[in-house]
C-alpha positions in Angstrom: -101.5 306.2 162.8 -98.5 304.0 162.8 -98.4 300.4 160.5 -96.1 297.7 161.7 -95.3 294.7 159.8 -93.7 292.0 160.7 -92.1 290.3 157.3 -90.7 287.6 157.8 -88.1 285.0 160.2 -84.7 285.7 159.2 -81.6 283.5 160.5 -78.3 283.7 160.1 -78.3 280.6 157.7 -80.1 282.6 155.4 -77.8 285.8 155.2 -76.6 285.3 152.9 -76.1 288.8 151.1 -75.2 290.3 155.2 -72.0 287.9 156.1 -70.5 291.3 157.7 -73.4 291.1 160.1 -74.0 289.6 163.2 -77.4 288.2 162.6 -78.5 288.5 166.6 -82.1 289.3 165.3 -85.3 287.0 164.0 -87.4 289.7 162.6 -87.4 292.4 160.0 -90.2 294.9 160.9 -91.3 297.7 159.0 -93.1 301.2 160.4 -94.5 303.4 158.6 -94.8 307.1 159.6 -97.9 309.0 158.6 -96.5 312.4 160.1 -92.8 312.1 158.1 -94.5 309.7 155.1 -91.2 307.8 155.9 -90.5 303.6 156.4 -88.6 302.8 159.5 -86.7 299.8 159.5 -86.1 297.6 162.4 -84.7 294.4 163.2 -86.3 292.5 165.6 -84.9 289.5 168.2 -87.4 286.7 169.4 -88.2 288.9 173.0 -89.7 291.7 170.8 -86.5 294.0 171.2 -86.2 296.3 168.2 -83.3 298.3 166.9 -83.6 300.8 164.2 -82.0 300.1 161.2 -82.8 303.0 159.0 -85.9 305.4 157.6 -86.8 305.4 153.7 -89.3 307.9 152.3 -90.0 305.6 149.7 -91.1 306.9 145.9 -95.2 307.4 145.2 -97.5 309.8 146.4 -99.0 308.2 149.3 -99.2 305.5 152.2 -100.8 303.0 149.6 -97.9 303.3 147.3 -96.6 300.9 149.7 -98.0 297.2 148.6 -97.3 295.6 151.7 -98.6 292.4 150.9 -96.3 292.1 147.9 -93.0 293.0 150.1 -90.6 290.2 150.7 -87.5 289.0 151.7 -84.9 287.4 149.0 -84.7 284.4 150.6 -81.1 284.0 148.1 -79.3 286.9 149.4 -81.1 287.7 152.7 -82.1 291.3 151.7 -85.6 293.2 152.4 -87.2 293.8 149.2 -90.4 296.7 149.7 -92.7 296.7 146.2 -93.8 300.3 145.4 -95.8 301.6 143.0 -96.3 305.2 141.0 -98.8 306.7 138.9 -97.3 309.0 136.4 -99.2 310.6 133.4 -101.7 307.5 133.8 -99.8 305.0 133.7 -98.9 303.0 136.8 -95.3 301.5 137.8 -93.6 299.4 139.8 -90.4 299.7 141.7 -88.4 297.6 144.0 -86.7 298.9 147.4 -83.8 296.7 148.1 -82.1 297.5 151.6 -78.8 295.9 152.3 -78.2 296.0 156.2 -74.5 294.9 155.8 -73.7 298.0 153.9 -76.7 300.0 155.0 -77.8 300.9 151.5 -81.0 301.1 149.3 -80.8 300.5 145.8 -83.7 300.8 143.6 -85.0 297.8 141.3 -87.1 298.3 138.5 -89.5 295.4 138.0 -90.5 293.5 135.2 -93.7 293.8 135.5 -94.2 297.5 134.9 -98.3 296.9 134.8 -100.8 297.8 137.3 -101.2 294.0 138.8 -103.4 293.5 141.5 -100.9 291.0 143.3 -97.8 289.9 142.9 -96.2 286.8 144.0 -93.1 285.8 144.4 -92.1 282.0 143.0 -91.3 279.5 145.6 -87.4 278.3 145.6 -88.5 275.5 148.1 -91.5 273.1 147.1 -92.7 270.1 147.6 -94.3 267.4 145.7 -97.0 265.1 146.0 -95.2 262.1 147.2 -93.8 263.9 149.8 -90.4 265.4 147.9 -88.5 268.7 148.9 -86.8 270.5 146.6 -84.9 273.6 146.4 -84.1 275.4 143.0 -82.9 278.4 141.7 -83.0 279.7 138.4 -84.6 276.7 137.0 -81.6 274.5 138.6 -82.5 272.1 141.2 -79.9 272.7 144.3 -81.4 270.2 146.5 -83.9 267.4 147.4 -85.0 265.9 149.9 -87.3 262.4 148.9 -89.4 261.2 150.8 -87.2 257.6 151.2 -84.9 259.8 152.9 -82.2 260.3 150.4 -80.7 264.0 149.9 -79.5 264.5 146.2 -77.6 267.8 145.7 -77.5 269.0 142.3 -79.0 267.2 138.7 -75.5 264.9 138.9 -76.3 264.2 142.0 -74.2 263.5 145.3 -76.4 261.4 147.3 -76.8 260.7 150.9 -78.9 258.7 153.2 -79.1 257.2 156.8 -79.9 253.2 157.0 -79.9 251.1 159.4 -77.8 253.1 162.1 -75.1 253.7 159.2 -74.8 257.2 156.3 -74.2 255.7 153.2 -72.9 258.2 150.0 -73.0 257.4 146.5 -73.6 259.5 143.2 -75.7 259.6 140.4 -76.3 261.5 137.1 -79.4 263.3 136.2 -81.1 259.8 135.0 -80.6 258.3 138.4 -77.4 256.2 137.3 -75.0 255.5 139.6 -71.5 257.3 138.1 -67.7 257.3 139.7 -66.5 259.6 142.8 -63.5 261.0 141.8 -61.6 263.6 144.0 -60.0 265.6 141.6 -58.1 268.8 141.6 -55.2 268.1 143.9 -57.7 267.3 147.0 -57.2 264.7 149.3 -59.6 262.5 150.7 -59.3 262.0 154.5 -60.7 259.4 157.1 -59.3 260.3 160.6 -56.9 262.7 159.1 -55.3 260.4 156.9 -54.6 260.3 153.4 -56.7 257.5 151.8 -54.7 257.4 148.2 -51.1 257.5 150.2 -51.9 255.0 153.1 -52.7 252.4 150.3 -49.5 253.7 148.3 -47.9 253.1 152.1 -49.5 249.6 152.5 -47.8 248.6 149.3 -44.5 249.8 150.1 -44.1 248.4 153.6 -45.1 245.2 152.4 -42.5 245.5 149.1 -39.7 246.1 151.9 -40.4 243.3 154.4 -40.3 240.7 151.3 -37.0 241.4 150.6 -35.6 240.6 154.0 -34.5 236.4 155.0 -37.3 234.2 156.3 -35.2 230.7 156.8 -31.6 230.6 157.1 -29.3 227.9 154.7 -25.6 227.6 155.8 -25.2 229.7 159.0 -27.5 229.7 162.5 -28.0 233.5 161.5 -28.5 235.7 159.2 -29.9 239.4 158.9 -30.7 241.9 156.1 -31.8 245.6 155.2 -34.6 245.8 152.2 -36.8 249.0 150.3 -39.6 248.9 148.8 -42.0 251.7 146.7 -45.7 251.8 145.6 -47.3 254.8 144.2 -44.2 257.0 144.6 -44.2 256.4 148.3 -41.1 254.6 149.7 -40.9 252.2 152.9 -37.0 250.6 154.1 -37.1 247.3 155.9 -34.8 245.5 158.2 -34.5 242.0 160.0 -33.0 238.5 161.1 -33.8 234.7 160.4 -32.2 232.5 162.8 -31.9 228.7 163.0 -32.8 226.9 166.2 -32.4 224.0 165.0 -32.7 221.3 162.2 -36.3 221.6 162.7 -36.9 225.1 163.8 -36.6 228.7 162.3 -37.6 231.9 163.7 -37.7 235.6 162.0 -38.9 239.0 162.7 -38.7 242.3 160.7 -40.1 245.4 160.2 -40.5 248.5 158.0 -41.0 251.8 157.8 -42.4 254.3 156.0 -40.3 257.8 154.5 -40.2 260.5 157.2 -42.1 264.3 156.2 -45.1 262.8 154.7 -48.5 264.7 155.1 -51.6 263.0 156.2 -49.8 260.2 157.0 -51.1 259.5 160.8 -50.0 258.3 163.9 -46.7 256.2 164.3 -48.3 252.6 164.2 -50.0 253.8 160.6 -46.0 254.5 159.4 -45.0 251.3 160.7 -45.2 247.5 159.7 -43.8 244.7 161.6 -43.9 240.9 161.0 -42.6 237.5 162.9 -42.9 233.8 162.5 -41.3 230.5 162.6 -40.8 227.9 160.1 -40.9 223.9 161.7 -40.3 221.4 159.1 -42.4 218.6 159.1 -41.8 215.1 158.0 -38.8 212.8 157.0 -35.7 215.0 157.1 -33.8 214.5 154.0 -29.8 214.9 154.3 -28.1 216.4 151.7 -25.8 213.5 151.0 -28.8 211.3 149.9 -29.7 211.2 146.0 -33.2 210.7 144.6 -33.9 207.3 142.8 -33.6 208.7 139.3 -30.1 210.1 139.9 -28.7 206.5 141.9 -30.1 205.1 138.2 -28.2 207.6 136.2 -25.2 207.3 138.7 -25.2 203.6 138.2 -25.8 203.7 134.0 -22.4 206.1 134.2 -20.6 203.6 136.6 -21.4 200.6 134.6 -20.2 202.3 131.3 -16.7 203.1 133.3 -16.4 199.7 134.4 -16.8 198.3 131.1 -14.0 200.7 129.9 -11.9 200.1 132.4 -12.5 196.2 131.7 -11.3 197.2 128.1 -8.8 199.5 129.3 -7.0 196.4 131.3 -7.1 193.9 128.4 -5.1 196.4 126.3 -2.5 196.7 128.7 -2.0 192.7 129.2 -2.1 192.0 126.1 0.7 195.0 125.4 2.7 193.4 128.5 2.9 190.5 126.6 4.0 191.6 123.5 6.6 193.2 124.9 7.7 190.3 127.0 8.2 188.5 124.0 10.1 190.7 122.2 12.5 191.1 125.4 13.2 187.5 125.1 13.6 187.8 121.5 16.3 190.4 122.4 17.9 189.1 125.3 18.5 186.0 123.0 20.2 187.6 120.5 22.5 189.4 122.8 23.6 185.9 124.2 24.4 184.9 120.7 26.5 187.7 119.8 28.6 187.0 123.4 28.9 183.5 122.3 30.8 184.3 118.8 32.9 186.4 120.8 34.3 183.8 123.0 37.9 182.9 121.9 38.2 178.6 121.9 41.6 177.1 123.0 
């Protein structure tokens, strides 16, 4: 009389141990042969086809060294697990038949529990408490949970997730339930839309760098252009552009700058480039530049006053050095017409 047992639903999630596999199956079934005292192995798909796998004639002495009900399937590494037992000398044992369908090996297991147990569980990896949390551990190390707010928290130092109003929010927290820093570390990037977050801020700040050093207002010419560069972060932009004067009143510019060619990550064109324009239209009382401010007319006047009053000085010196010298022309014109008289000869 043939046993078949249906152990358990395998997908290909769970394979974990059989990645060479296709995992085109649902079941693993087990049939064992009174006649050959061996364990067929099947796989089974969801429409009840079954393909044999391979036969075992496991270790014991007869069918009911099998323990069926304490059989399993690892759900870590995917593999079929049969629990045997033997009686040697008195003393019972227990065994563990590990079958490996990627490799299509058995290896043998011993257990433990090397006692004559009456059943044998297995510890869940996936429980759940009583307010309603999932959680999946291994090892004594919690992989995963679920809680029943909604968040998933994966690991003790926790990456967190959870949907809210319509958007996924992400944050992290350590094993006290802390929020603690996301840092992307070990030379990865962090992308959004296939751009590099850290070097389209670097970017930003370099386009920006370049456009300021380009002319918004012309001063002594209708015209003027200029070609700038800029860097943030290690990441360079160049600039170029014109101001132009439309008038006394109105001023127009436009520029724009580029980001380096050959970086990665960097996006489409219109994420490389930055472009500005604008006008300037001075309001108000235009002010020439041949008019002075109040405080300079007083200092203008204090310095003209002061240079009047020298010049003032200045001219007394000279008239009354004029006069001196007239006098002392007379004084020697008279004694040259005395010396001409004594000359003169009388008859």
């Amino acid at each position: 009389m043939k046993k078949l047992l249906a152990l358990t639903l395998v997908s290909s999630s769970l394979l974990v141990g059989s990645n060479s596999v296709k995992a085109d199956w649902d079941y693993w079934a087990i049939d064992y042969d009174n006649v050959t005292g061996e364990n067929k192995i099947y796989t089974v798909d969801s429409d009840g086809t079954a393909t044999l796998r391979t036969s075992k004639q496991l270790p014991g002495i007869n069918p009911n060294d099998w323990e069926k009900e304490n059989s399993f399937v690892d759900s870590e590494t995917g593999l079929l697990k049969l629990v045997t037992k033997q009686n040697q000398a008195g003393n019972t044992t227990q065994t563990i038949q590990s079958y490996d369908l990627s490799t299509n090996t058995w290896t043998e297991i011993a257990t433990p529990w090397n006692l004559n147990y009456d059943k044998v569980f297995e510890r869940p990896k996936i429980t759940k408490t009583e307010n309603g949390d999932i959680i999946v551990e291994h090892a004594g190390n919690k992989l995963l949970e679920k809680k029943s707010t909604g968040e998933i928290h994966i690991g003790e130092n926790s990456a967190v997730f959870k949907e809210e109003n319509g958007r996924e929010k992400f944050w992290a927290e350590d094993a006290n339930g802390k929020s603690i820093p996301i840092d992307i570390t070990n030379g990865s990037k962090l992308l959004i839309n296939g751009r590099d977050v850290e070097q389209s801020i670097n970017n930003v700040g370099a386009l920006s760098a370049a456009l300021t050093g380009l002319p918004t207002v012309p001063t002594d010419t209708t015209l003027a252009c200029g070609l700038g560069t800029g860097t943030h972060g290690g990441d360079f932009a160049f600039s170029g552009g014109c101001a132009s004067k439309v008038n006394d009143k109105l001023s127009i510019n436009y520029a724009a700058s580029m980001t380096m060619p050959g970086q990665d990550y960097a996006g489409d064109f219109e994420d490389k480039f930055s472009a500005r324009a604008g006008f300037v239209w001075k309001l108000g009382k235009s002010v020439k530049p041949n008019l002075i401010s109040m405080k300079a007319k007083e200092k203008m006047e204090v310095k003209i006053n002061a240079l009047e009053e020298k010049n003032t000085n200045l001219e007394n010196t000279v008239s009354t050095l004029m006069a001196k010298l007239e006098r002392i022309e007379k004084i020697a014109l008279s004694e040259s017409k005395s010396k001409d008289l004594a000359t003169i000869k009388l008859p």
